[in-house]
C-alpha positions in Angstrom: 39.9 37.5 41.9 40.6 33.7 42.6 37.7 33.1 40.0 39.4 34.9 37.3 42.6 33.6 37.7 41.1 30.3 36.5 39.9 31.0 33.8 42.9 32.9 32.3 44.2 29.4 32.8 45.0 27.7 29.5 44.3 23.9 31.1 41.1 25.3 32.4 40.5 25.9 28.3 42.0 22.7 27.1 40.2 20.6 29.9 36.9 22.2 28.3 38.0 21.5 24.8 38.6 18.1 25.9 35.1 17.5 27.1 33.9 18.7 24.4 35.7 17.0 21.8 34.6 13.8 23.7 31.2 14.2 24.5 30.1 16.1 21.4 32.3 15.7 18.4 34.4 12.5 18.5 32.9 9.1 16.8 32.3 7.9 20.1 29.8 10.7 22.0 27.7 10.5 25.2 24.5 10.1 22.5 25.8 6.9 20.2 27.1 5.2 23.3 23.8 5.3 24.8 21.7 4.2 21.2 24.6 1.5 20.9 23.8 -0.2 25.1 20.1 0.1 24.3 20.6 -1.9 20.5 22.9 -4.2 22.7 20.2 -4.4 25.2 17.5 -5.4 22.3 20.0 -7.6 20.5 21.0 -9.8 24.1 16.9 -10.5 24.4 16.1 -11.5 20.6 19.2 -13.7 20.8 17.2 -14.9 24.1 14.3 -15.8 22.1 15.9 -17.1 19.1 18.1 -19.6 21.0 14.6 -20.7 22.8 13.4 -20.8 19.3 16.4 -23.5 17.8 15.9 -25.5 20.9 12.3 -25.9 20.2 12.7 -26.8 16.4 15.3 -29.2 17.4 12.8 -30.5 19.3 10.7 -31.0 17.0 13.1 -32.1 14.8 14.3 -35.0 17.1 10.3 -36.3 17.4 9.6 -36.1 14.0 12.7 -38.1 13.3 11.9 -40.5 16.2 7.9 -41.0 16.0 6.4 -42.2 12.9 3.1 -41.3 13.8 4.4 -37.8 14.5 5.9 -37.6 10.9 2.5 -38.5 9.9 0.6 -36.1 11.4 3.2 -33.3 10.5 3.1 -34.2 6.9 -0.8 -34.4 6.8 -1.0 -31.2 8.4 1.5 -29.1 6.6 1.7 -30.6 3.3 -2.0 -31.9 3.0 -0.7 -35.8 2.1 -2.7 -38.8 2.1 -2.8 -42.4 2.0 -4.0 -44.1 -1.0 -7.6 -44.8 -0.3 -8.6 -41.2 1.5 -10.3 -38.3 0.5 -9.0 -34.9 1.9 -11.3 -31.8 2.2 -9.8 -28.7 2.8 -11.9 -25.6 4.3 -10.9 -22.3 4.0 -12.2 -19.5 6.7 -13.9 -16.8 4.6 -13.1 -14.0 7.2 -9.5 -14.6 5.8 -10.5 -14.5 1.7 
């Protein structure tokens, strides 16, 4: 008898609505709370990364702007430049043609 007594209850019905409302229907449920801390999760470690990433291009940065033979080497390597009186030959792989 005790049981049905609470449920004739009409905060036994709202309290359920509530829940409900909250868990299920609102903008904010139990499901997009949980995909939002995981994106936050991936978000916190590729900001990780990236700001391990800057420090290593400033890096970089700061020797190329320091060393002269590092500036050297960097432009022959990436943008294939020479002195006046070399030759530069440049292989290809053929596994990559």
């Amino acid at each position: 008898m005790k049981y049905f007594r609470f449920i004739k209850n009409r905060f036994f019905y709202s309290s359920i609505f509530l829940l409900f409302t909250v868990l299920i229907i609102d903008d904010t449920t139990v499901f997009k709370l949980y995909k939002m801390k995981k994106e936050l999760s991936n978000l916190k470690s590729e900001n990780a990364k990236k700001i391990i990433e800057i420090s290593n291009i400033k890096e970089k940065t700061k020797q190329l702007t320091s060393n002269k033979f590092a500036l050297e080497k960097f432009a022959r390597e990436h943008y294939l430049m020479k002195k006046n009186d070399e030759v530069i030959y440049v292989f290809e792989d053929l596994e990559k043609l």
